[in-house]
LUMDO-461837 format. One record per residue (C-alpha): residue number from 1; residue in one letter; y, z, x. Coordinates in steps of 0.02 Angstrom, whole numbers, m for minus. Example, Ala and Ser with C-alpha at 12.3 -4.5 7.8 and 13.67 -1.06 7.14 Angstrom:
1_A_m225_390_615;
2_S_m53_357_684;
***
This chain:
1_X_m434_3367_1594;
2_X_m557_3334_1724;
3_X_m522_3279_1906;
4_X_m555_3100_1970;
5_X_m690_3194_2094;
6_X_m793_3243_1935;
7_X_m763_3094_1836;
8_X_m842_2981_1988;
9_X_m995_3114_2015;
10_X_m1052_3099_1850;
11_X_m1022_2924_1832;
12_X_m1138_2893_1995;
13_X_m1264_2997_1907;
14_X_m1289_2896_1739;
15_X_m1275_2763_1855;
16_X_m1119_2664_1759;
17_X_m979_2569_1784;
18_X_m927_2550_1975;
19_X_m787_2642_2035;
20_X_m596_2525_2048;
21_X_m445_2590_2119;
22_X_m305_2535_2019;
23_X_m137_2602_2009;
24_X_m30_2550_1874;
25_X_160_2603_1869;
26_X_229_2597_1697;
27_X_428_2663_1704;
28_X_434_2869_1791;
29_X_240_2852_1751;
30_X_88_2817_1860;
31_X_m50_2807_1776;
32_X_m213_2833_1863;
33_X_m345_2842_1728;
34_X_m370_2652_1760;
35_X_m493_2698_1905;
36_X_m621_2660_1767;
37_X_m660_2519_1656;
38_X_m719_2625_1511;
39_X_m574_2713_1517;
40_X_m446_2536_1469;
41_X_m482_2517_1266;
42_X_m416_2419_1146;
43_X_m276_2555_1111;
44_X_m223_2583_1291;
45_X_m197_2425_1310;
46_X_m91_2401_1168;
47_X_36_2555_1222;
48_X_27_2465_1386;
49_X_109_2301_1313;
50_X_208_2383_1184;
51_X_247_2581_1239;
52_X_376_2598_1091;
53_X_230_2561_946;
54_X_62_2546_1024;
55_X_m13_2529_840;
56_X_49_2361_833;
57_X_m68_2219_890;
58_X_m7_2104_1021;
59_X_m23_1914_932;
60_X_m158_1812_1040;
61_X_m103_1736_1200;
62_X_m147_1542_1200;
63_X_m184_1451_1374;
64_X_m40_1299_1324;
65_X_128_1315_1265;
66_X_88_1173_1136;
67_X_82_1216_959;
68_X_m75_1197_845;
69_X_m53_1020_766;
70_X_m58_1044_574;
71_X_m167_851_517;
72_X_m103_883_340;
73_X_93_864_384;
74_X_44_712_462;
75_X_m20_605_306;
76_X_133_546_227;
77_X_201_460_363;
78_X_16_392_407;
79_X_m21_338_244;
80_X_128_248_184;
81_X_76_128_318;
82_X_m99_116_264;
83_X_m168_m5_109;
84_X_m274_88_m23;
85_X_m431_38_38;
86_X_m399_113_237;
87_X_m352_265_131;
88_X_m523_273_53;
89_X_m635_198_173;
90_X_m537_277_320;
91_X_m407_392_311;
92_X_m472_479_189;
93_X_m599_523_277;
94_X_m519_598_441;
95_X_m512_781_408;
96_X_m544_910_267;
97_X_m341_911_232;
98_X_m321_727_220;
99_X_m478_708_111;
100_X_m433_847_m16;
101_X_m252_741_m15;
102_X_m327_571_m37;
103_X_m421_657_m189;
104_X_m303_775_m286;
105_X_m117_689_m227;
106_X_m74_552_m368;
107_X_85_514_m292;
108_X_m13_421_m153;
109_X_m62_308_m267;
110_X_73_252_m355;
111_X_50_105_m265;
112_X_m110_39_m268;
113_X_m140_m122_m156;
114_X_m296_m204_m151;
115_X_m225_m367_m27;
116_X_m263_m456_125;
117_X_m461_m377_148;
118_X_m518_m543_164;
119_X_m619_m677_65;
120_X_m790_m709_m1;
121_X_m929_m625_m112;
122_X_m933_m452_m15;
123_X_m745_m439_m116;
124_X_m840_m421_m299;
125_X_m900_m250_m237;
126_X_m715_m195_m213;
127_X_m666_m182_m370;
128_X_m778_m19_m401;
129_X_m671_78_m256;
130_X_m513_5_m333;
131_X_m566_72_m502;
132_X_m576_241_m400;
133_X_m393_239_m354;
134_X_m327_197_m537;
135_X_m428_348_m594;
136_X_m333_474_m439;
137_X_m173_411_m496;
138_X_m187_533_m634;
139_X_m104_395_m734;
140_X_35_364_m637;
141_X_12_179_m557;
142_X_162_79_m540;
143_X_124_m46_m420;
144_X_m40_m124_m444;
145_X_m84_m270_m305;
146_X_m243_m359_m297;
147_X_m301_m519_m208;
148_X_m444_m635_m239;
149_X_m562_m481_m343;
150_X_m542_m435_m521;
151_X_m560_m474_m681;
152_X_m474_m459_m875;
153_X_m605_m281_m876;
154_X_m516_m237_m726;
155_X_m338_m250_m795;
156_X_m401_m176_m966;
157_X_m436_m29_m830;
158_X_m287_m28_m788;
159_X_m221_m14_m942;
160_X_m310_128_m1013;
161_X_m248_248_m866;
162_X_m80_211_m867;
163_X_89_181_m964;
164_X_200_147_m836;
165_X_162_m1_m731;
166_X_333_m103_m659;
167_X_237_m210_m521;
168_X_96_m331_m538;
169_X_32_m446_m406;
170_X_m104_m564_m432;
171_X_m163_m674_m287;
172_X_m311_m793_m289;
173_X_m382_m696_m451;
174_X_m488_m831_m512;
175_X_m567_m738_m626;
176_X_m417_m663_m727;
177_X_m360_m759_m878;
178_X_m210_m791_m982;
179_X_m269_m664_m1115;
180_X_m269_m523_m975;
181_X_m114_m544_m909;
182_X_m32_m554_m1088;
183_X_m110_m408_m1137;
184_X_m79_m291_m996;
185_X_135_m374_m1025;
186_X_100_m305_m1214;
187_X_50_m127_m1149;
188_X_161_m95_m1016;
189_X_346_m85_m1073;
190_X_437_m47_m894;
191_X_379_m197_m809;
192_X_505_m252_m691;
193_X_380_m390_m578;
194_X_263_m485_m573;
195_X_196_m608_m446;
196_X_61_m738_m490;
197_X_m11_m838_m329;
198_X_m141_m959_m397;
199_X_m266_m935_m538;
200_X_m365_m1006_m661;
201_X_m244_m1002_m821;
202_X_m242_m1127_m979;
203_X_m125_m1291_m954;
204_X_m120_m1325_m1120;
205_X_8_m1173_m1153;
206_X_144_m1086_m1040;
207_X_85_m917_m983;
208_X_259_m881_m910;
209_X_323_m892_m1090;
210_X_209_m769_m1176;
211_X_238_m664_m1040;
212_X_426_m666_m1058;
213_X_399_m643_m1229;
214_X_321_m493_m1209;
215_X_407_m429_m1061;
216_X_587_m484_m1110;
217_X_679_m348_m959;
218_X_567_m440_m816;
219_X_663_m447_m676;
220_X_542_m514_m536;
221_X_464_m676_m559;
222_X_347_m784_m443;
223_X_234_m916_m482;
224_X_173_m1003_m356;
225_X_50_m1127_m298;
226_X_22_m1260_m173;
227_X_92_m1409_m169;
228_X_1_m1591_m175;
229_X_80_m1766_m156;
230_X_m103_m1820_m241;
231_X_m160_m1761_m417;
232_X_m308_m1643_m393;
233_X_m402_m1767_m538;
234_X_m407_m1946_m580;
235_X_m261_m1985_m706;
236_X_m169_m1797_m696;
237_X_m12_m1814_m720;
238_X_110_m1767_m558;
239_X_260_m1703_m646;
240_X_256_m1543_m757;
241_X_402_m1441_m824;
242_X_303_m1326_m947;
243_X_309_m1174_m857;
244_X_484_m1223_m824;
245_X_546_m1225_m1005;
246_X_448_m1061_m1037;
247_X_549_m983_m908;
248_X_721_m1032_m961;
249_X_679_m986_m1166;
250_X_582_m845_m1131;
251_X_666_m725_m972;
252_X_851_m699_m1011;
253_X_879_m556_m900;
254_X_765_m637_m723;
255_X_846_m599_m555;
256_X_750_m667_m432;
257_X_629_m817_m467;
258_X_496_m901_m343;
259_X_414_m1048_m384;
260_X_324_m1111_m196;
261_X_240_m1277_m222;
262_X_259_m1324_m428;
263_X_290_m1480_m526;
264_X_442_m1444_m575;
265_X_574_m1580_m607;
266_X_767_m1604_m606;
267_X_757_m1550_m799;
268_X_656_m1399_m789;
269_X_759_m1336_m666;
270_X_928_m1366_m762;
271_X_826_m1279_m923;
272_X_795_m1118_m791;
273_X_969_m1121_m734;
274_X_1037_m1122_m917;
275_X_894_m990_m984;
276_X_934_m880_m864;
277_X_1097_m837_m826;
278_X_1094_m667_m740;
279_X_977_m766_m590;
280_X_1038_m706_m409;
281_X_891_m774_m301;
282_X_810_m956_m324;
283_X_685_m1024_m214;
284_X_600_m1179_m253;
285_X_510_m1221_m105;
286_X_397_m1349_m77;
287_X_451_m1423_m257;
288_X_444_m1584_m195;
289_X_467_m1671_m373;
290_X_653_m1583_m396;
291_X_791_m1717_m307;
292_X_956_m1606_m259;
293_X_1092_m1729_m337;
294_X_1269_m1673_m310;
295_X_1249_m1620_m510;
296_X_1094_m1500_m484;
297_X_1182_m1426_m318;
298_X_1358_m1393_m428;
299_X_1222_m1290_m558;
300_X_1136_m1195_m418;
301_X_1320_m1146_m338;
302_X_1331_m995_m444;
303_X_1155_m915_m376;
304_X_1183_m810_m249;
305_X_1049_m866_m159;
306_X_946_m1031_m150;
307_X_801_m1097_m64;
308_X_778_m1292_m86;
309_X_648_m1420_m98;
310_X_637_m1444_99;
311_X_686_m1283_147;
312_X_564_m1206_300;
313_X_402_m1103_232;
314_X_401_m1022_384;
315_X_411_m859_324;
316_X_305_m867_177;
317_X_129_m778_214;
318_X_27_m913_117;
319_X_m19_m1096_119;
320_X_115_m1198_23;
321_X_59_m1385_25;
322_X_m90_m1452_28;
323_X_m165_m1601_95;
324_X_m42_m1754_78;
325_X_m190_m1919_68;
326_X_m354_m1922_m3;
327_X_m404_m1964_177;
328_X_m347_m1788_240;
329_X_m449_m1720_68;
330_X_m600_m1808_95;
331_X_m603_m1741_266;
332_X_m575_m1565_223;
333_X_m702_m1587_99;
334_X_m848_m1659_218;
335_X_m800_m1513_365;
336_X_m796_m1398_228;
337_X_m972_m1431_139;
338_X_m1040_m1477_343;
339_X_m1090_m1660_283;
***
């Protein structure tokens, strides 16, 4: 091996690498061929960390202790808090990870909820994204929640993409008839809820009963409305236990049953209590035609739990009664139309 003295001559002479004077002390050894760069490689360096198997690369040292956050364990517990739409207009959108989940995961949207986006015309155009969450269920929707968008097409959607729907809710779906609803009851035998907040439906026959017909193991039921101490037309009549009676004939095995702000009287509700006697939650809420005698109160005793007439809507998300005089109508009429 040659000397240090020759080494530095005819490095001066090509001119290279500048001469360092390091010792390094390794154990009994000393090793002195560090006086030039050119001399530490990749595989000196290696024995150097690791002198029992210098073939073995050294993993990479990181400047922070902190691990390497992994965005695609993150998405379940981020998502479950998000409504379908963030996931498609948002989350979905975050990261390669979370966009190949939001595509090819159908357990994300078992639940599909289309709710509280807001109102107007700019809603028609979201029933083309919701259509695009039915089809990455892979046809396994069980919860399908829509407000104020939609039509009978859209449930017929639905429909054709999956068997096993147990939750509907349809809020302010205006354009969603009694035929649509019944048929979707007819097509989907697990269906355990559903929840119908205003609507344009048929008076002249009881949707709840066709739909108990055709759903007779429903165990969720709300129908609600708003409540008005005014008929909404000349000559309408105030007082209207149709949906009442359909209720009691029609859904033997109910458990819980909402009806915020109907016409129900003192004799529909006796015809629910008798129709249904497997009912452990009541309310009845802003039923301002029902009159708690001591006769009705004895009939409710046996529901577990009961909301009445007068109870506090405090905790109900949604307008219950409307305006009480056709003075406070009028008014929101003219601020509403600006005249």
């Amino acid at each position: 091996m040659r000397n240090n003295e020759e080494i530095r001559r005819n490095s001066e002479k090509r001119g290279r690498n500048k001469k360092i004077r390091v010792n390094v002390k390794f154990g009994e050894f000393t090793f002195r061929a560090l006086d030039y760069l050119e001399i530490v490689n990749a595989p000196f360096r290696r024995f150097i960390q690791n002198p029992q198997n210098p073939n073995q690369i050294p993993p990479a040292r990181r400047k922070t202790n902190l691990a390497p956050r992994n965005w695609a364990e993150l998405h379940p517990a981020i998502f479950q808090k998000l409504s379908s739409l963030d996931v498609l207009a948002g989350a979905g959108r975050v990261c390669r990870s979370w966009r190949k989940v939001s595509k090819h995961e159908p357990e994300l949207w078992r639940r599909i909820d289309v709710t509280k986006h807001g109102y107007g015309p700019e809603s028609v155009i979201l029933a083309a994204p919701t259509k695009i969450a039915i089809d990455r269920s892979k046809c396994n929707v069980e919860e399908f929640w829509i407000e104020y968008l939609g039509d009978d097409d859209l449930l017929q959607y639905l429909c054709d993409r999956t068997s096993g729907l147990k939750s509907l809710k349809l809020i302010s779906c205006y354009d969603i008839s009694d035929e649509g609803v019944i048929e979707l009851a007819k097509r989907q035998p697990d269906f355990k809820e559903l929840e119908i907040m205003l609507g344009k439906f048929n008076e002249e026959f009881s949707l709840p009963e066709f739909v108990g017909k055709e759903l007779p193991n429903l165990k969720v039921f709300r129908f609600n409305g708003i409540w008005f101490s005014v008929p909404y037309e000349e000559g309408e009549e105030m007082n209207d236990d149709q949906d009442a009676f359909g209720i009691g004939k029609s859904m033997k095995e109910l458990r819980c049953l909402q009806l915020i702000g109907n016409r129900i009287t003192n004799k529909g509700l006796k015809a629910i209590l008798q129709g249904c006697p497997h009912l452990e939650t009541l309310d009845i809420r802003a039923c301002h035609n029902i009159k708690m005698d001591p006769d009705l109160r004895a009939r409710c005793g046996r529901v577990k739990t009961v909301r009445l007439p007068d109870n506090s809507l405090e905790d109900y998300e949604f307008q219950a009664e409307g305006s009480h005089t056709w003075s406070e109508a009028e008014a929101m009429i003219r601020a509403f139309v600006g005249n």
